[in-house]
C-alpha positions in Angstrom: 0.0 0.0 0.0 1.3 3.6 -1.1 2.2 5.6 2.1 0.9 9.4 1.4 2.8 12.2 2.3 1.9 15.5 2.4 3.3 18.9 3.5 2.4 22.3 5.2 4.4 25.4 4.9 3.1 28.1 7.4 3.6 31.2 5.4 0.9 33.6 6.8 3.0 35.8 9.4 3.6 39.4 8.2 7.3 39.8 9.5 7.1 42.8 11.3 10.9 42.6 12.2 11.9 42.9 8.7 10.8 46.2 8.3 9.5 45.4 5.1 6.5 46.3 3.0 7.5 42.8 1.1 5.9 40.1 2.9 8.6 38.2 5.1 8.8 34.6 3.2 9.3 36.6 -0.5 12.4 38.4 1.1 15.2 36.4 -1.3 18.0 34.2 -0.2 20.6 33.9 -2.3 18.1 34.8 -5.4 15.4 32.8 -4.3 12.5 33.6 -2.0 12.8 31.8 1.7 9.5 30.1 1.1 10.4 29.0 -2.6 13.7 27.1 -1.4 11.1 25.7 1.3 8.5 24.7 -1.5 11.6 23.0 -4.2 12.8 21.3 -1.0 9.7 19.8 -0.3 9.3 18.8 -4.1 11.9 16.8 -4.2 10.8 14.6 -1.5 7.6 13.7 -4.2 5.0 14.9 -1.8 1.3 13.8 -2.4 0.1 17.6 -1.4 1.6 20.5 -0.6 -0.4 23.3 1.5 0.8 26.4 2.1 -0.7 28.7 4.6 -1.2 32.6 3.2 -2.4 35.2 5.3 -1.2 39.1 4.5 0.4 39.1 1.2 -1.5 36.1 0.1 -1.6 37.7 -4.0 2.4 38.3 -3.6 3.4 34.6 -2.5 0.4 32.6 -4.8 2.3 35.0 -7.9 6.1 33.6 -6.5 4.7 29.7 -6.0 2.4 29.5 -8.9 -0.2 26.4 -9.4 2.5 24.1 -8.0 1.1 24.0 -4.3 -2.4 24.4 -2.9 -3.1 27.3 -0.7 -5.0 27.9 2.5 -5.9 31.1 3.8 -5.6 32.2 7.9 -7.0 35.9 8.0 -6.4 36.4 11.9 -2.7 35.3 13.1 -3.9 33.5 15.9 -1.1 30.5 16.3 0.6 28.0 14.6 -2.1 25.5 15.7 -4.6 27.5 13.9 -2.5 28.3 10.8 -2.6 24.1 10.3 -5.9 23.9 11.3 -7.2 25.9 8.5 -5.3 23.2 5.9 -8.4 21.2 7.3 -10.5 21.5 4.0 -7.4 20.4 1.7 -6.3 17.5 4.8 -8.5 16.5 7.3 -9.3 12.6 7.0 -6.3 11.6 4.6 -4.0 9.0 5.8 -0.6 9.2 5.8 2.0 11.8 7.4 1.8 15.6 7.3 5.6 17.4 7.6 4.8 20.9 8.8 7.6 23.7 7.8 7.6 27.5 8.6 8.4 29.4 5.6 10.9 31.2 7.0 13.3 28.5 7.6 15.5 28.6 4.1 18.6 26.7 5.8 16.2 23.1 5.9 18.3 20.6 3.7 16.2 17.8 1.7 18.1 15.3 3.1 17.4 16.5 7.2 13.4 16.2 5.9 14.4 12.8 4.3 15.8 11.6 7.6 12.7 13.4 9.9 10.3 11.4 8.2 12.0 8.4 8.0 13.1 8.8 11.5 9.2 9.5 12.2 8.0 6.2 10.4 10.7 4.0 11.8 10.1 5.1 15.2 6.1 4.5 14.4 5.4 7.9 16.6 2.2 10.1 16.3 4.4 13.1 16.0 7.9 13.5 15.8 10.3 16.7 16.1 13.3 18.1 14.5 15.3 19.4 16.9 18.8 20.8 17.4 21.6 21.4 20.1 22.1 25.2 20.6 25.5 26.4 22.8 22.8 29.4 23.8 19.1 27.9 23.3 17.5 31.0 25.0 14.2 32.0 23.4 13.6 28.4 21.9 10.9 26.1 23.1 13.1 23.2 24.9 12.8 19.5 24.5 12.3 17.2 27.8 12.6 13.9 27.1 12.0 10.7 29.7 14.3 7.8 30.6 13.5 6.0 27.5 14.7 9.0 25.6 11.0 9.8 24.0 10.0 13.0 24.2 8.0 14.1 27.3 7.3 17.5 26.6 8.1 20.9 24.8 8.4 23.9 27.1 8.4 27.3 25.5 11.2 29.4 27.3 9.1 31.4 28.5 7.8 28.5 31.0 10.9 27.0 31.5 11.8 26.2 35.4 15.8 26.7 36.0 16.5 23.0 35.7 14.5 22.9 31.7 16.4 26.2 30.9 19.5 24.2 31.0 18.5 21.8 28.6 20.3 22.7 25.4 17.9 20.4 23.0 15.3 22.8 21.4 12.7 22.5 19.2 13.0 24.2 15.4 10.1 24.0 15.1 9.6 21.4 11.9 7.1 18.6 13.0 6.0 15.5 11.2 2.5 14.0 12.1 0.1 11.3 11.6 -2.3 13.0 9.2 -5.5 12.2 11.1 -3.7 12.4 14.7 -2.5 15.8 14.1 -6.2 17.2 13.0 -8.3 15.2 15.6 -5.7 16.7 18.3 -6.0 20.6 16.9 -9.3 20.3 17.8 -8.6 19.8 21.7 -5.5 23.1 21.2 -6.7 25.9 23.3 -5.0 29.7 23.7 -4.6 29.5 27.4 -1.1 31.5 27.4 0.6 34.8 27.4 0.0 35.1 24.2 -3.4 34.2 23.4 -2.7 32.0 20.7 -3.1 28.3 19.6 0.4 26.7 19.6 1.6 24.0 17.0 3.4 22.5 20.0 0.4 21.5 22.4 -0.5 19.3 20.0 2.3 17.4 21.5 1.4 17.3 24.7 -2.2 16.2 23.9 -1.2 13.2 22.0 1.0 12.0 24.7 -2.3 12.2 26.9 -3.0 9.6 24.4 -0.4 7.4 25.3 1.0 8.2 21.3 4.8 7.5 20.7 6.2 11.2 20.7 9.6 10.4 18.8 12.3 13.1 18.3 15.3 13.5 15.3 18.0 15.4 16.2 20.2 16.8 13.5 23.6 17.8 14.1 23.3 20.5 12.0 22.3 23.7 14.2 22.1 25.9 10.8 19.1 23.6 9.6 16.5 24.6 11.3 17.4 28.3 11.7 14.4 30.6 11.4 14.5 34.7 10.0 13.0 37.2 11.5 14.6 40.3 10.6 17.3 41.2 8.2 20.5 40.6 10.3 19.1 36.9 10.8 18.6 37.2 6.7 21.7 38.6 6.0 23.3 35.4 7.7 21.4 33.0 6.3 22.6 34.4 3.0 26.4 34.0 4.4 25.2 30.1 5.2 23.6 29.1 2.1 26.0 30.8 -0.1 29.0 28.8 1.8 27.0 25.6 1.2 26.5 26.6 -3.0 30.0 27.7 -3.2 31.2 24.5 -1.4 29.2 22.1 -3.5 30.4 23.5 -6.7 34.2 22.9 -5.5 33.3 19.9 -4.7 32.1 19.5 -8.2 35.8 20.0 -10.0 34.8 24.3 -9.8 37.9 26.1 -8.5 36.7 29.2 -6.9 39.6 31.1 -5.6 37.9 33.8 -3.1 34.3 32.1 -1.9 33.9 35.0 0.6 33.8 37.3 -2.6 31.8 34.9 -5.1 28.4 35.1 -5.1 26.6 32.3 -6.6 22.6 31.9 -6.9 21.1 28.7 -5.6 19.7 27.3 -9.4 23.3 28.3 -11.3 25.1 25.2 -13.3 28.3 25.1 -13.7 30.8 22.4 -15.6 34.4 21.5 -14.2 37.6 22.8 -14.6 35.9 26.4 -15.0 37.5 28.6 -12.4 35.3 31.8 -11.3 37.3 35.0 -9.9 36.5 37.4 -7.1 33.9 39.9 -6.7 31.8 37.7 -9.2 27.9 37.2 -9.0 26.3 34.3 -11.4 22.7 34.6 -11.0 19.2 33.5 -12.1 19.5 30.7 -14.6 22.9 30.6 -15.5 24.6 28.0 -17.0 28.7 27.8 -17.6 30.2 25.1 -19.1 33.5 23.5 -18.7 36.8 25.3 -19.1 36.1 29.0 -18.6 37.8 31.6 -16.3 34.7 33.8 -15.1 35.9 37.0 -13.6 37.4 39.0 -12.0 34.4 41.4 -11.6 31.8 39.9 -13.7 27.9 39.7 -13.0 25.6 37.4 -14.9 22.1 36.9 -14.8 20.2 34.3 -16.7 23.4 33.7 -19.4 24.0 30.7 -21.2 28.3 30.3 -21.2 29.9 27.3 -23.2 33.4 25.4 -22.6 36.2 27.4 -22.7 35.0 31.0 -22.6 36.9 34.0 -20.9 34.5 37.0 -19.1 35.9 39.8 -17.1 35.1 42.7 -15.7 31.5 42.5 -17.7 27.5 42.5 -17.5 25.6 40.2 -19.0 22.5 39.8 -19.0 20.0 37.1 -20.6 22.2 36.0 -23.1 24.4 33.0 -24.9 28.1 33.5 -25.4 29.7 30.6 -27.2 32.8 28.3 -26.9 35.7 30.2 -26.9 34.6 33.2 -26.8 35.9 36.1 -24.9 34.4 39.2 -23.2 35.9 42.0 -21.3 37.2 43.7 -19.8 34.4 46.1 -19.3 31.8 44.8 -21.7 28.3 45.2 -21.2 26.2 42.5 -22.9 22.3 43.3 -22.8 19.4 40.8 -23.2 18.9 38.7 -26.7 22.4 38.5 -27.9 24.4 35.7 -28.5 28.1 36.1 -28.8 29.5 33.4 -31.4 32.3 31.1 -31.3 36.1 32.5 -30.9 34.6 35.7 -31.0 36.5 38.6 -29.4 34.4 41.1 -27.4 36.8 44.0 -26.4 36.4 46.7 -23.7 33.7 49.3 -23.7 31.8 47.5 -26.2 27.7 46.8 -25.6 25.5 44.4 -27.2 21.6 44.9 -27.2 19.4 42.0 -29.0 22.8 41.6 -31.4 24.3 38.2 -32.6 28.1 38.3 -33.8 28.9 34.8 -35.9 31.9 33.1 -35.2 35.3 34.3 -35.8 34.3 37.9 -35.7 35.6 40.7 -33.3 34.1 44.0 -32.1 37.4 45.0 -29.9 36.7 48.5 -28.8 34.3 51.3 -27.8 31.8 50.4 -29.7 27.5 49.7 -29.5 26.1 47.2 -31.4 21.9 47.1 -31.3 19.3 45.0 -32.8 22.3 44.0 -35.4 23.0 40.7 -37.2 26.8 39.9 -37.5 28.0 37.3 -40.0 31.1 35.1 -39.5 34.8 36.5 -39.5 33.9 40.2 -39.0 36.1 42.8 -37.9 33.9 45.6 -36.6 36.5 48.8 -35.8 36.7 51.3 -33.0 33.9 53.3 -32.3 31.5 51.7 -34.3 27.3 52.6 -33.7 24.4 50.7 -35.0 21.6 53.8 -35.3 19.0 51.4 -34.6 16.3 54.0 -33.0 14.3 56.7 -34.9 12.7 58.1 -31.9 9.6 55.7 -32.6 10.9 52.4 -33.6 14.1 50.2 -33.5 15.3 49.1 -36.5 17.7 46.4 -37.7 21.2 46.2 -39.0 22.6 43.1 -41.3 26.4 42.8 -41.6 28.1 40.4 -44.2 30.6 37.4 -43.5 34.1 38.6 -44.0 33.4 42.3 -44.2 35.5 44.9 -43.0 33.8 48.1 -40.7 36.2 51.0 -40.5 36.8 52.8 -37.4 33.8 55.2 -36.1 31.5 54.3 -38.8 27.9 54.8 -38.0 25.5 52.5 -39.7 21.9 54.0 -40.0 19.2 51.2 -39.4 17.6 49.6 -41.4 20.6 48.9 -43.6 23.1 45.7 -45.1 26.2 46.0 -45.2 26.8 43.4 -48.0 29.4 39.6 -47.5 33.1 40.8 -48.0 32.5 44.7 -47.8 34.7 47.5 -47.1 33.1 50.9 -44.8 36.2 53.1 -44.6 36.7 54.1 -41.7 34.8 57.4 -40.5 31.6 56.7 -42.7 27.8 57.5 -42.3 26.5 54.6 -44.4 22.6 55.4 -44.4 22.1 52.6 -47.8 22.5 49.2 -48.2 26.6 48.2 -49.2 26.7 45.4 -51.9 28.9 42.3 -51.9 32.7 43.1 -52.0 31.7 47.0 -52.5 33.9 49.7 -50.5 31.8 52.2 -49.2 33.2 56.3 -48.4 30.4 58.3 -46.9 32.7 61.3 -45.5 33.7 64.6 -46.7 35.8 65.2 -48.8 39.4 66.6 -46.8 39.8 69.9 -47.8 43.7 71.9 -46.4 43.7 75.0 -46.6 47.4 76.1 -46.9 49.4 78.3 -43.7 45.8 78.9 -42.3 46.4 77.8 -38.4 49.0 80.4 -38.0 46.3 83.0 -38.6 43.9 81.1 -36.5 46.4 80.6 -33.4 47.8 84.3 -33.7 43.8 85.1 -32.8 44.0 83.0 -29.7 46.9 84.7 -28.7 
């Protein structure tokens, strides 16, 4: 018989802490919104169902999570108890075991909610807890366990006596359930407390009434189960996770040289042997192949990199850059372009919506817009695709094997024809043919022992 599983993220607090007109959970962690790592997490573990609990915000986090998850709605923030009790309609009944997660735990590994619920099945408890060993475990609820090491209690700090206040093992507060336990108990949860709410954690204590096995897993991992509330706590979960992505790619045959100066978003790819220089950020969907030096200084977002590619001290931003290419230093590469094999991107150049075919080079100074770029190229200094009219954008076509003389500006929409010439200081505003050299300058004109007039008046 299938075993179901199913999963509750408690996503409805509004964060006050933070600061933040952006609802706590969507506040990004290493690119990714806490309750989004939460949710992928979960995924992996091929859950039956997956609930999450909305309350303020509830527009904001169903735009981030999408169709994927079910959603539940808890208007008043009256407890954590309450916040699972209103996944009644989508749970109630079902067999199986419920995982609950607050979405503001980021730091939760797959495999520590592996291990919970195997932990939980194994042990064949009602409910069992993830907890943790904290040097300092003030302000967590503590875990009293009997002789037979099952868990007796958990005592928020707040009602701790002096000998639980020494207990280091706290809860983080990730539970796992029977299904039909865990409702049937939220029933009997009251909101006799300083608080006035219905806690998660009485639930607990009223299946032990029972006589349920209350089991425990302890992971060894303190960073785990580590909850944000404001943005110092964010700011270190950052520091955590990014440790853990830069460490998993060296691990993976990446040499990063400075990891306290790399930043690395948690869905990049990258192949082996590529080595990634400080004071470099890879974000979004970025992919890099095998065989590239990345950096010093560059940022990319949502760029596809193949083997063997050099980038420095450049943007780039949703775009492809081929094998062997290089880019940099200081080139700025905007969405739609795709740089071609071997091809040489020099410093100061920018790309907009612009593909250069292999072989070619744009070295220097130069912007290239909404531009088609055939195969062994040489665009010169200072060259400018005039792709906008003030109304529309318009497209330029160069030739394989052409030649583009320095400062040229070619007036879109225009073609330079396959194995032209544009000498070097042109205006070309009409199409070049094949193998045609094309002048558009005036004509030099010296006019003979003229600057000696001209400097004796600035005298």
């Amino acid at each position: 018989m299938q075993h179901h599983k199913y999963a509750v993220v408690l996503a409805a607090g509004q964060g006050t802490r933070m600061k933040s007109k952006l609802y706590k959970v969507l506040h990004p962690v290493c690119g990714k919104p806490m309750v989004q790592h939460i949710v992928h997490r979960l995924e992996a573990l091929a859950m039956d169902q997956i609930v999450v609990v909305v309350g303020h915000g509830a527009e904001q986090v169903k735009n981030q999570l999408g169709s994927s998850v079910d959603y539940a709605f808890q208007e008043k923030q009256l407890g954590t108890a309450h916040a699972v009790k209103m996944c009644s309609e989508q749970l109630r009944g079902k067999q199986g075991t419920t995982i609950v997660v607050t979405g503001d735990t980021p730091l939760i590994r797959e495999e520590t909610l592996h291990r919970l619920m195997t932990h939980h099945a194994e042990t064949q408890a009602a409910a069992t807890v993830l907890t943790t060993v904290l040097a300092d475990p003030t302000g967590y609820g503590r875990i009293v366990r009997n002789e037979q090491g099952h868990v007796e209690r958990i005592v928020e700090h707040k009602d701790t006596n002096e000998q639980e206040r020494a207990i280091g093992e706290i809860s983080t507060g990730i539970f796992c359930f029977d299904n039909q336990l865990l409702f049937a108990a939220l029933d009997q949860v009251n909101n006799n407390n300083a608080q006035g709410e219905y806690y998660l954690p009485d639930v607990i204590g009223i299946l032990k009434g029972q006589n349920q096995i209350i089991s425990a897993y302890l992971t060894e991992d303190v960073e785990d189960g580590m909850g944000v509330n404001d943005r110092v706590q964010l700011a270190y979960a950052e520091q955590i996770l990014r440790r853990r992505i830069n460490e998993g790619h060296m691990r993976n045959g990446v040499t990063i040289i400075d990891p306290h100066s790399t930043y690395i978003e948690s869905d990049v790819v990258i192949g082996p042997d590529t080595v990634i220089q400080p004071n470099t950020f890879l974000r979004g969907k970025t992919v890099i192949g095998s065989d590239c030096t990345i950096g010093p200084n560059a940022d990319l977002t949502d760029v596809q990199v193949e083997n063997g590619v050099s980038i420095q001290y450049s943007v780039i931003v949703k775009s492809t850059v081929r094998q062997v290419a290089s880019v940099g230093p200081f080139a700025y590469i905007r969405p739609g372009s795709d740089v071609g094999e071997h091809v040489k991107v020099g410093d100061f150049v920018e790309l907009k919506n612009t593909r250069i075919g292999n072989h070619s080079k744009v070295s220097h100074l130069s912007y290239l817009g909404d531009a088609e770029v055939g195969e062994h190229v040489n665009v010169g200094c200072g060259t400018i695709t005039v792709n906008y009219d003030g109304v529309k954008k318009h497209k330029t076509e160069i030739g394989d094997h052409s030649f583009i003389g320095c400062n040229s500006n070619l007036i879109a929409p225009v073609i330079i024809g396959e194995g032209s010439y544009v000498a070097a200081g042109s205006t070309i505003n009409r199409n070049v043919p094949d193998d045609a050299l094309a002048i558009a300058r005036v004509r030099q004109d010296n006019k003979e022992g003229y600057a000696k007039k001209l400097l004796r008046k600035e005298k």
